[in-house]
N, C-alpha and C positions, 0 to 999 in steps of 0.2 A: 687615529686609534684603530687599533684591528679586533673584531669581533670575531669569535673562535665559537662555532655550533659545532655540538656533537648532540647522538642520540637521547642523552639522560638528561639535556635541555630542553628538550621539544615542551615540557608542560612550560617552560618559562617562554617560550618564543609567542606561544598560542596565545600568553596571556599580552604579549606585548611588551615585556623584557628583554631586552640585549646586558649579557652581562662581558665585560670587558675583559681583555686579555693581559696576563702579566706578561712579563719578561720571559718568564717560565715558560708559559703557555704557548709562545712563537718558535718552539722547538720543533725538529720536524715532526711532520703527525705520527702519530702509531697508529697504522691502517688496518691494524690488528688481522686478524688468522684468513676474516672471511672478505674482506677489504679487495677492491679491485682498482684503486687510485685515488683520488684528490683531486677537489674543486676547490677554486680561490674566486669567492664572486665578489669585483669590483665595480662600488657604485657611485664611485666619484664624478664629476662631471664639469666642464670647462668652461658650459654657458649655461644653459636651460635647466635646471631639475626638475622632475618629471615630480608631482608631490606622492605619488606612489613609491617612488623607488628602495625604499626603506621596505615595507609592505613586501614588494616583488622579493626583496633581498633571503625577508623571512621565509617567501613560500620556496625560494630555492633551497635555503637551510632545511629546510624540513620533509626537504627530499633524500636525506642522508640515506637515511636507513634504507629507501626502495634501490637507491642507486648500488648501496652498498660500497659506498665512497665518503669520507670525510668531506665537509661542505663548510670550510670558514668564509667571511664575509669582511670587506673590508672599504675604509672611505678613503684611506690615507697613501695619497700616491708613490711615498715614500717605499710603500711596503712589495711595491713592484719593482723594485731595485734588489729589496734585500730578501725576501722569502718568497718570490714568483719560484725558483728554479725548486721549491719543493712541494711543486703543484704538476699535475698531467693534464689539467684545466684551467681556464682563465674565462669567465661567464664576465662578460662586458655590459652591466645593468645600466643601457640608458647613458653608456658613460659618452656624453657627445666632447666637441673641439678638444679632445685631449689634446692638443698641442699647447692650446692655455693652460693646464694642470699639471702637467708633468715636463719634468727636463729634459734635455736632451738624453740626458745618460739613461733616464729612467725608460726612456723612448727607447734607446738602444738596448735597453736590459729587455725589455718586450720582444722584440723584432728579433735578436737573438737566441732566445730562448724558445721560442716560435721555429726559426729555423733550425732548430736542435730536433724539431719534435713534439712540442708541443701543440697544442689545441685549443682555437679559440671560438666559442660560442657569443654572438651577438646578438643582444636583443633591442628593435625596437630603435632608438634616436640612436644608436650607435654609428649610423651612417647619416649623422647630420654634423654639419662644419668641420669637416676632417679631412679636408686639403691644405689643412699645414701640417698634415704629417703624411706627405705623398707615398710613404710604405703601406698606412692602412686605408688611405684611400683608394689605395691600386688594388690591396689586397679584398677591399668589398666592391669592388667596381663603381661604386655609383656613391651621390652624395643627395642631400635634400633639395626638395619642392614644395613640398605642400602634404597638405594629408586631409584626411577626412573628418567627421564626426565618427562617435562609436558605433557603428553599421553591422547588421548582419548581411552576408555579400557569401558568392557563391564562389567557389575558390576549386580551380580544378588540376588535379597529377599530371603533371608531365609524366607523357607513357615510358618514359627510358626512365623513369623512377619507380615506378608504382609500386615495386615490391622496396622500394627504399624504408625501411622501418621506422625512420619518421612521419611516412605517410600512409605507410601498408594498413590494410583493415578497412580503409573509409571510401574506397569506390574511386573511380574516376574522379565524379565533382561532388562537395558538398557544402554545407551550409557554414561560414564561420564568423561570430560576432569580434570585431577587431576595431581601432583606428589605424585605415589604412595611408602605407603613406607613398606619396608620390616620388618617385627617386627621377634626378636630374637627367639618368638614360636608363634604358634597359641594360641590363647585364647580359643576356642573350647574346651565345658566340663569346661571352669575351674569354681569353686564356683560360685555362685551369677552372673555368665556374662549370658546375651544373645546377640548370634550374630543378626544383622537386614541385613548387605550385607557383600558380599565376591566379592573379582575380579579376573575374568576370566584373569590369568597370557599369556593364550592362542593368546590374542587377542592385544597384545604388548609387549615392551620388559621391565620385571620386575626390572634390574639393569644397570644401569647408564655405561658408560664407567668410568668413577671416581674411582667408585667401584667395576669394574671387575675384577682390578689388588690386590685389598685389600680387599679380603675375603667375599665381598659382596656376598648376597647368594638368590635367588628366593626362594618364601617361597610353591610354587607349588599347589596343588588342592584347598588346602583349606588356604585360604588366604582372611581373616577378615579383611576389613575396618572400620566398623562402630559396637558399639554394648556401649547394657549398662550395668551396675551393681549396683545392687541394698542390697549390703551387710552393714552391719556398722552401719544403720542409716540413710543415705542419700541415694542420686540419683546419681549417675556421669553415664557420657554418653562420650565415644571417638569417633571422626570421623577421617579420613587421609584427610580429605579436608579443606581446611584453608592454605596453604601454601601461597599462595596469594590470592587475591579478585576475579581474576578471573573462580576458584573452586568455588566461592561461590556465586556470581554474575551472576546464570543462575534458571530455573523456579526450577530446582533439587534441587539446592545449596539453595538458599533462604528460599526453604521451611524444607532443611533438619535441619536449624538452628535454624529459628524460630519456629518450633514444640521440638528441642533439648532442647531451653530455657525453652518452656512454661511446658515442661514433669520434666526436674528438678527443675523448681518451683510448680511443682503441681499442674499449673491452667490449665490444661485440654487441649486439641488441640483444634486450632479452628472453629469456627461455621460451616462450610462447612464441617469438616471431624470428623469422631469417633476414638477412640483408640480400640485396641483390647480387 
């Protein structure tokens, strides 16, 4: 079932309502006069569910109005087949092994659509069990290890980013509470990525006791959080933050999300800040 947020729901979203979409309703948006594109945030997922990700789902609806983009929400994998090509976004909540949830075609209908132009934002497990689908795991470069507890950890700009708009404003390095997670290589050097932050492993403890006992592994100097790629056609951009709302629900978090969207839609960062 596809969930359809617009601005005159936000008092129903606050209170923890999702109200559902007709037939009617999956029509393409009307992005109306002051509109600068469409998000489709899908929170389906093919192993693990994150018990936030409904939560996360809301706070990204509820970014309509700053974004100045229609923000529907959606579980049903179906609907990436038949109404992804009326989106400029595709916000990936948490969606891990999509190769278990979706078909091939549906796979195809992504990967296409992507190389059309489109843009995708990942948050979070999005880069966990998704080497059965070797386009999105070539396209994030790296897959799961381990990860941490919720830590506050020092997180520092890559200098060939700094005026990057998802990170401009906050200095070289500074302070971010997250669950970080451990990726199976660095992305560093690989094709079409650039890294925007790395976190200082130094300044907490990178693996969880969970996964001390089970191979888990600190991924040490260099250790990429955040970064985008721009190969294929489109825009995708990975963050490690998104595990819960609480990542995301601080001056950092907010803005690292709404500048993620507006960068793979293409409409520019906003009025107060420049890109690089």
């Amino acid at each position: 079932m596809t969930f359809v947020f617009r601005p005159l729901l936000s008092l129903l979203l606050l209170t923890g309502f999702l109200v559902p979409a007709t037939a009617q309703e999956t029509k393409t948006p009307d992005r109306g006069p002051t509109s600068i594109g469409s998000v489709l945030v899908f929170g389906g997922t093919g192993w693990y569910r994150h018990p936030e990700t409904a939560a996360i789902s809301g706070w990204l609806a509820r970014l309509s109005g700053e974004l100045k983009m229609q923000v529907d929400v959606s579980d049903t994998p179906q609907d990436l087949a038949k109404i992804l090509n009326r989106y400029d976004v595709l916000v990936l909540n948490n969606s891990n092994a999509l190769d278990k949830l979706l078909s091939e075609s549906e796979r195809h209908k992504v990967q296409t659509w992507y190389e059309d132009g489109g843009g995708i934002v990942a948050l979070h497990a999005v880069l966990v069990r998704q080497q059965g689908w070797p386009w999105l795991s070539k396209l994030g470069g790296c897959d799961f290890n381990s990860d941490s507890e919720y830590l506050e950890a020092k997180v520092m700009v890559d200098p060939a980013a700094k005026d990057h708009p998802m990170v401009k404003g906050f200095g070289a390095s500074f302070k971010v509470a997250a669950d970080w997670t451990n990726h199976d290589r660095s992305v560093t050097g690989l094709p079409g990525i650039n890294v925007l932050l790395r976190v200082d492993e130094s300044t907490y403890e990178p693996v969880r006791d969970y996964f001390k006992t089970r191979g888990g592994k600190a991924m040490g100097k260099d250790h990429p959080v955040a970064w985008t790629n721009t190969l294929d056609g489109g825009r995708f951009f990975y963050t490690e933050l998104g595990h819960d709302v609480r990542s995301l629900e601080t001056k950092f978090g907010r803005q690292h999300i709404l500048e993620a969207i507006r960068w793979a839609a293409k409409a520019g960062p906003a009025k107060s800040k420049k890109a690089e």
